[in-house]
N, C-alpha and C positions, 0 to 999 in steps of 0.2 A: 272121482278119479284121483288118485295115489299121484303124488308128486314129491321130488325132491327139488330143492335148487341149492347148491352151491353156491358159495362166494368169499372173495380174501385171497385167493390166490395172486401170485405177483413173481417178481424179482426181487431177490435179497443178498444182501452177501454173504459168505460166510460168518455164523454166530451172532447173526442178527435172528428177528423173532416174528410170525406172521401170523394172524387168527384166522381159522376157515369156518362160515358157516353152513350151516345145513337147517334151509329152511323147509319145515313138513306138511301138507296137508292132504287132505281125503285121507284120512287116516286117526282115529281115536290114540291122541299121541301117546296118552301116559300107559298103552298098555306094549306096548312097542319095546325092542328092542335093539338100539342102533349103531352099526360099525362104520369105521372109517378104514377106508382100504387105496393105496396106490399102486400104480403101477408105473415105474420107470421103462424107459426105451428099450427094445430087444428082452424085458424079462416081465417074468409074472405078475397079475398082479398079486399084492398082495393085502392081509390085514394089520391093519397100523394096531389098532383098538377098540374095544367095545365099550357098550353104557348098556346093561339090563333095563328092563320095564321097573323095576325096584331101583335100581340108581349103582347096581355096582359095576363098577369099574376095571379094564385090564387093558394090556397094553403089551405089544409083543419087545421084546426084550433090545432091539436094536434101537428105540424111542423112550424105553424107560427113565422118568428122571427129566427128561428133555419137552414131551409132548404131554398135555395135559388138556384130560375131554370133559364135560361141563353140558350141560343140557338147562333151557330155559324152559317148562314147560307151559308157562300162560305164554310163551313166543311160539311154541312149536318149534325148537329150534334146536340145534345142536351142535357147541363149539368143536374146536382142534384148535389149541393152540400151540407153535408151536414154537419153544427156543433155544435156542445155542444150536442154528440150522446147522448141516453141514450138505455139503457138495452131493452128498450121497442122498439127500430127501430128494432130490430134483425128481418130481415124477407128476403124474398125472392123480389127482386126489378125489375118490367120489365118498358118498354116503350112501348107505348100504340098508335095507329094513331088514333087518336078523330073518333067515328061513325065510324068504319073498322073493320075488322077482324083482323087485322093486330097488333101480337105482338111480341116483343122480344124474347126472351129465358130465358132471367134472369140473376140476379146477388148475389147471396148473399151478405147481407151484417149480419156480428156477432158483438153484444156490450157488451164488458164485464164487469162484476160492479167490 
């Protein structure tokens, strides 16, 4: 059975910095590739960024510079961290298996100005 769990999400203030994990199993991890996507209140959700099966890396344009993903592979695991928050991250944060059904639960994460 495919699972993700989530964790790290909190309350922060503005321009402070928070780690989210994504822990993996029922799933051969290194061949995997895994996104992080939120969705805030009243909107879509959306994708923050990815990590390929190969290890590369992207990041959609409103977290570049700010948010940076990291993958443990003898943990099965997969970071977000992320800093110089601002007001506008406030959303709900899962882990994604690229092209699967398979998602997390979530995380909240809150910024406060």
């Amino acid at each position: 059975q495919v699972q993700l769990v989530e964790s790290g999400g909190g309350l922060v203030q503005a321009g402070g910095s928070l780690r989210l994990s994504c822990a993996v199993s029922g799933v051969i991890f290194q061949i995997i590739g895994l996104e992080w996507h939120r969705q805030a209140p009243g909107k879509q959700r959306e994708v923050v960024g990815s990590v390929t099966a190969r290890g590369s890396i992207d990041y959609t344009d409103a977290v570049k510079g700010r948010f940076t993903i990291s993958r443990d592979i003898a943990k099965k695991t997969v970071y977000l961290e992320m800093d110089s928050l601002k007001p506008e991250d406030t959303a709900v944060y899962y882990c994604h298996i690229s092209k699967s059904k398979h998602w997390g639960q979530g995380t909240q994460v809150t910024v406060s100005s």
